[in-house]
Structure formats: C-alpha cells, structure tokens
N, C-alpha and C positions, 0 to 999 in steps of 0.2 A: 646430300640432297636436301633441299629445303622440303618444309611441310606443305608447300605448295604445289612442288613437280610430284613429292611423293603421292598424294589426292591425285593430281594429273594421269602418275603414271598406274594406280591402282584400277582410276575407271575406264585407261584404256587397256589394262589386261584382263578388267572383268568384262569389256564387250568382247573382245579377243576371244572369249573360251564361251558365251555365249554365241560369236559369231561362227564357230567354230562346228556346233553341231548343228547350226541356223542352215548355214552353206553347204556342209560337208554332205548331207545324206539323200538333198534331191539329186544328183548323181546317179546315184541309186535305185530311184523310185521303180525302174522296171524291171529289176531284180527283185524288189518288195513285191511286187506285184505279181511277179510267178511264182519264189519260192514260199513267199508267206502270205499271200492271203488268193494264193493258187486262181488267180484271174488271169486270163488268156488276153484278155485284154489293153494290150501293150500298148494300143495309141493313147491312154491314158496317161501316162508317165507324163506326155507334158502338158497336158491339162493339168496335173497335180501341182506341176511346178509352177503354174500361173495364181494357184489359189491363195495359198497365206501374201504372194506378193499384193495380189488386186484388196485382199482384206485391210493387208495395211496401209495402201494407198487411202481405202475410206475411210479408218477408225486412226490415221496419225493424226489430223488436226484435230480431232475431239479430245484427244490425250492430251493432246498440248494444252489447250484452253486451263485443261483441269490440272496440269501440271501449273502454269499460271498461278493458277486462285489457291491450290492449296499446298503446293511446292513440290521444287524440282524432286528430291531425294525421295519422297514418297512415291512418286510416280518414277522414279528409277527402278526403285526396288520393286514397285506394282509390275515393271514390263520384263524383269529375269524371272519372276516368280510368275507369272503367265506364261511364260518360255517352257517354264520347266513344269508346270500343268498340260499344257498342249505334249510336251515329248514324252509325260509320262502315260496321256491315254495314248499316243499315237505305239508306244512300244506293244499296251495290250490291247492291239483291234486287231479283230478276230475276222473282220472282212472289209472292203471297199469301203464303206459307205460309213462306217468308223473311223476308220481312216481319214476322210475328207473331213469330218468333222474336226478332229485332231488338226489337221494345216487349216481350218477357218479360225480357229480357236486360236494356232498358232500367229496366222496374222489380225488379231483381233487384240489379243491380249500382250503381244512383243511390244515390235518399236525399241527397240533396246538403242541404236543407232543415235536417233532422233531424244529419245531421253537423255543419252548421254552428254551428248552435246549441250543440252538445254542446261542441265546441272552443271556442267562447264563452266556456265556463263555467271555462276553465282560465284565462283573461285579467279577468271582474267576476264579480260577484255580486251580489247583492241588490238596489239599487234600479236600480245598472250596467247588471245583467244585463238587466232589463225593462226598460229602454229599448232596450236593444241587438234584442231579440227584435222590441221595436216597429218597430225599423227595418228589421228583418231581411222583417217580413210588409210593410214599405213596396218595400223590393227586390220581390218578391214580385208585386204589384199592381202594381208598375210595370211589371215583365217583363210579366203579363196584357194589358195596354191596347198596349204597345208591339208585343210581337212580331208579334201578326198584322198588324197594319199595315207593319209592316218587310217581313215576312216576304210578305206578298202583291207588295208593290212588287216584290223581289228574285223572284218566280215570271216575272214578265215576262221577267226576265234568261237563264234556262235552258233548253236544250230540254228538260227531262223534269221536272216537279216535285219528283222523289224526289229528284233528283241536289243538291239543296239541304243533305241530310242530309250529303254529304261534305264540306260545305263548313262545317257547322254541328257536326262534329265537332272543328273546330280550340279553337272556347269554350273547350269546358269543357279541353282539352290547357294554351290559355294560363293559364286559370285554376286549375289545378292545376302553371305553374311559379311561379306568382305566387306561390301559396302555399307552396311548396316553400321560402320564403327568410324565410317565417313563425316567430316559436321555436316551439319544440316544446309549450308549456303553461305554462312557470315565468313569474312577471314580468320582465320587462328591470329591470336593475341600477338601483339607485335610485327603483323605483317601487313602488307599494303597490296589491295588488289590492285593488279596493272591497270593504266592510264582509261578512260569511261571514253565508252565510243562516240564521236562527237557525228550523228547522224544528219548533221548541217550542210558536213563536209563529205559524207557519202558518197562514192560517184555513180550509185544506181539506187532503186528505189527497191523495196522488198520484193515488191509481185515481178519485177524485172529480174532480179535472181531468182526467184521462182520458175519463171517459163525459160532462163539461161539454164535452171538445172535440168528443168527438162527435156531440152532443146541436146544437150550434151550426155546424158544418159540415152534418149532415144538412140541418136548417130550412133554411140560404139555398141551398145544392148544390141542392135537392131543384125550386124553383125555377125555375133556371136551364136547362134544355135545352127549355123551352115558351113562355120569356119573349118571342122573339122574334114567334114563332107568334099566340100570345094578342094580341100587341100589335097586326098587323097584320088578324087576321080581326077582332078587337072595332071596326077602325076609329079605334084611335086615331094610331096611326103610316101615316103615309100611304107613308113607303117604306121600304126597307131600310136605308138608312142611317140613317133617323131612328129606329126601332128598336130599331139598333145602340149610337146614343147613348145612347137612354135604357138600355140594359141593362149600359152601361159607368159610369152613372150614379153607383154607391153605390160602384166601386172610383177613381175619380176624387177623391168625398169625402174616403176614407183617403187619399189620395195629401195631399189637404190638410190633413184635419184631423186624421190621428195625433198629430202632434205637442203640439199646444197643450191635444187632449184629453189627451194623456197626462201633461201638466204640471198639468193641472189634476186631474186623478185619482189623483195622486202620494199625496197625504197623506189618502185617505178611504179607506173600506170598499171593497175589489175586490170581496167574495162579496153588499153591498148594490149596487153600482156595476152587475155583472153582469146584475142582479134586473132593475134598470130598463132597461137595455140590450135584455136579452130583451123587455121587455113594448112597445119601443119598437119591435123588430125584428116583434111579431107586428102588433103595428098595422098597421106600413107595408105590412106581407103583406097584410091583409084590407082596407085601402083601398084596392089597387093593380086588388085585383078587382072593386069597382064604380066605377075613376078612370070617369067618363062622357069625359075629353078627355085628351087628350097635356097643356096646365097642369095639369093635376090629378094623371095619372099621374106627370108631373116630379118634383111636390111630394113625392109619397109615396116614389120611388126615392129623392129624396135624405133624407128620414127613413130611409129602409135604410140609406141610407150611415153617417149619423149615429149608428143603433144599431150597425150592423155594425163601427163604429168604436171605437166606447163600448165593444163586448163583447170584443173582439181588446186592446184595451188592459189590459181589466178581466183578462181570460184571461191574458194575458202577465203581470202583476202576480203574480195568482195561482200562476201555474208559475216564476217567478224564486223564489218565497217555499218550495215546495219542494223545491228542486234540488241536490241535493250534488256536487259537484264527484268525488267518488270513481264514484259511480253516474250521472255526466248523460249519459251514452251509454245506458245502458238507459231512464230515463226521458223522452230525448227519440225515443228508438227506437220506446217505445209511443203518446209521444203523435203520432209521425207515421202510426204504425202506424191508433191511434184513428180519425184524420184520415181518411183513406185510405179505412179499412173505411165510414165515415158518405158522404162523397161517390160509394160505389158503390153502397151501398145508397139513396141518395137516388136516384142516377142510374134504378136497375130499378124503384123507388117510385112517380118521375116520370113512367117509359113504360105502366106498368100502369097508373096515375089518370087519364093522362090520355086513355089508349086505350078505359076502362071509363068514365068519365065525360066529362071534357073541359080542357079546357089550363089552366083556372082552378081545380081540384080540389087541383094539386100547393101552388099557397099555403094552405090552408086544413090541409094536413097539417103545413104548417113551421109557418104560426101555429098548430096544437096542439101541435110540439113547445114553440115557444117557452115556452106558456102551463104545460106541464108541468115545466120547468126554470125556471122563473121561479119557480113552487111547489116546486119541492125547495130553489132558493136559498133561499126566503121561511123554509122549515123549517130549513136550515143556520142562519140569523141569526140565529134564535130558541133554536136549542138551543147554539150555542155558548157563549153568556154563561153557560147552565147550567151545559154542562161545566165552565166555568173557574171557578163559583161553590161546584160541589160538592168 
C-alpha cells in the first residue's frame, strides 16, 4: 500500500470509529432518558436527535472558512477532539438539560465528516478524490448498520446507559492521535498528487451540488423515521427485527455495491448518471407504498439501495469535479452544512405527514422531490452542450 492510500485509508477509519459513537447511541436516547436521567418524558428522544444535527448544519461552514485559512489537519483534529469533549460531558449529566448541552456542543464542535473530506483534498484530486469521498460515505454506512448493534450489546455491560458516552469518548481521542502523525497537507516525498481538478470542465456549479445534496438527503431522510411503523401496522414485517432488516436494506446494498458502481460510473455523465439515480430512487419510494408482502417490499428496498448508491456516487463525482484544494474547507463545510439542514427538515416533514395523514404520505413527498431534481438534472443536460456551444 502506498503512503498515499495508507493517509487515505487511516482518515477513513478514524471517521469510522468517530462515526461510530456519533450514530450508534441516538437509538438509544429514550432508554437514556428513563433509565438515566429518570425523565418520563419520552417524546423527547426525537427532539434530542434533531439537536447536534440542526447544530451542525449552522457551525459546518464556519469550520470550513477556518479550516481554509489556517488548515485542514488542524481543524481535523479540532472536530474528533470536540467529539470526544461533547461525549465526555454527555456520559456525566446528571439531568435533561446537561444533556442537551452535551449534543449542542456535540454539534457545534464535530463535523468530523465534512473535515475529513476537506483534508482529503490536500492528499488527491480529481478522479482520487471521488473515490476517496466514495469510501468515505462507505465508513459512514458502515458505522450506521454497526453501532447500534454494538452499541446495544455493550448497554447489557453497564449500570446506566449514559455512562457508555465515557467510554465512547476515548474514539474519537484515539482517532485524533492517529491522525496527529498524519502530514500536514503537502505530498510525501517522491509522490505526486493525482491529476488538479480543472473546474472549467465541471458539469455543475458548487451551490448546484449544494441544493443536489439537499435535495437527495431530504427525499430518503424524509422516509426514514416511519419506515419501521408502516412496515409493521401494513402487516408486512411480522416483527421488529424483521422490520429492522428491511430498513437496513438499501445501506447494506452501498456497503456492497459502492465500489463496482463507482468503477463503472467513472467514465460517463455524473449530472445524467444522477437523473437516473433519482428517477430510480422515486420508484423504489412509490412501490414500497403499495409492496402487498415483505418479498415485494425486499425487492423495492433494495432498488433504494441501488438508486441511493448510483446517486451518492454520481454526487461524489460531481463534488470532486468542483473542489479546489485552496477553498475545500468551505465548500465541504456547506455541503455538510446542506446535508444537515435537508435531514432536519426531512425529519419535521416526516412528523407533520405523517401525523396529518399517515406513515406512507412521507414516501410520496421524497418521491416528489426525487421526480423534481430528476427535472432540474434533465434541464442541466440539456442546457449545458448549449452553453459550451455558444
């Protein structure tokens, strides 16, 4: 392994083990909330899980900026060691209202995601870059599937559930010395960063990958906090763990098929690539709401996968082909920021659709976004060759 995959592959196991207890423990949060800080108040649990996300939606382009002007590595290590500040009060709060300070702090001071990327971009570029990002969202999805499962196991272990957060603030500590022995941004000696992104040839513009990211995070986010519910009152999922699998469905697929989709989407159209992506991503949506059986619902989860795979490839593509190595702390700062703000607003979307109608209304909103960003890509495709013609 070169000195270059090796950097590559170390800052995607150090977000891995920060994403790891990032992801794993809002799961949890209404078990925290009865056994350990004995608040009866359960409809909390997803307000808690709205709060570090809407935090980092507001404080990721400030990071970036300052990632920018005084460099990526330092503001790496700034957002594991904010990580592991935030989970070390969140393990000793002693009530509610420490606690929320803990997940403001925690999205105030992460962004691990969005820094890593940024630092990425001082080691490849170009087609480097977009694989690296591809792997980056595979760490990502793997932390998703794994920590709860981890992380439930290890609740057996403890008397208090919180008390897990002290233990889960060592991650991101190791993971921020690992990186500590990281270079700072230049190549190692003898080696040549891959090919400089020629931003000429871009086939979208940054704030256009910005509202694409948000645009495709809202659609499957939006989703996701009824899937379980629907699945079980429609009678398709006979228990909760069957349920559980099906809704782990489509991040299992990435877990497989990133790769070979992304080899294979190397050399074609990302802003067409994306088109179909979406239109495959609304399908899966609007089959899922009349699957009649658990085989049927299978079927259509893993076409989610399969889109959701196809579009995170296509997206990464697209955001490598923008990125300047001067500014990639601000523009991965908004595109986490973007992220952020569509998965909360998806989250409040979700509660209000499906409270006013019912648990199958939230797919019918993602398959419209999809079917709306499918036609703005359809209209980029189109006016591009003009602009390059006139």
């Amino acid at each position: 392994m070169t000195t270059q995959r090796r950097v590559v592959a170390t800052v995607m196991g150090c977000h891995f083990v920060a994403a790891f207890a990032a992801l794993g423990m809002p799961p949890f949060f209404a078990l925290i909330l009865e056994q350990s800080l004995h608040s009866d108040a359960q409809f909390l649990a997803g307000w808690l899980y709205v709060v570090p996300i809407l935090f980092t939606a507001m404080s990721s382009p400030w990071w970036g900026k300052l990632a920018d002007r005084y460099g990526k590595k330092p503001l790496l290590l700034r957002a594991q060691l904010g990580l592991a500040a935030s989970f070390l009060l969140a393990g000793f709060a002693s009530d509610v209202r420490v606690f929320v300070v803990a997940l403001v702090l925690q999205g105030l001071l992460g962004g691990t995601f969005a820094a890593s990327n940024a630092y990425l971009t001082t080691l490849v570029s170009g087609k480097a870059l977009a694989r690296s990002l591809n792997w980056m969202q595979w760490s990502a999805r793997a932390a998703l599937i794994a920590a709860p499962v981890g992380l439930g196991v290890l609740m057996i272990e403890v008397e208090s559930p919180i008390q897990l957060y002290r233990y889960l603030a060592l991650l991101p500590l190791l993971a921020a010395a690992m990186l500590w022995w990281l270079p700072s941004g230049t190549a190692p000696a003898g080696e040549v960063i891959a090919e400089k992104p020629r931003i000429a040839g871009a086939e979208v513009t940054p704030w256009q990958v910005y509202w694409l990211q948000f645009a495709l995070v809202f659609s499957t986010v939006v989703t996701f906090p009824y899937f379980i519910p629907y699945a079980q009152k429609a009678g398709i999922a006979a228990t909760p763990a069957m349920a559980g699998l099906l809704f782990g469905l489509p991040h299992l697929v990435y877990l497989v098929c990133s790769l070979p989709i992304s080899r294979w989407l190397e050399e074609r159209g990302r802003v067409v690539a994306l088109k179909v992506a979406c239109l495959l991503l609304a399908a899966s949506l609007l089959g899922q709401v009349w699957a009649p059986t658990w085989p049927a619902l299978t079927a259509w989860r893993l076409l989610m996968g399969l889109g959701m795979t196809a579009a995170m490839v296509s997206l990464n593509g697209l955001i490598a082909g923008v990125v300047q190595q001067a500014g990639a702390g601000s523009t991965f700062g908004w595109l986490e920021s973007s992220s952020k703000w569509g998965a909360v607003l998806a989250g409040f979307t979700a509660g209000l659709a499906a409270h006013t109608f019912d648990a199958r209304f939230p797919f019918f909103i993602g398959a419209a976004a999809l079917l709306i960003a499918s036609g703005y890509l359809a209209a980029m495709a189109v006016a591009r060759p003009r602009l390059g013609n006139s």
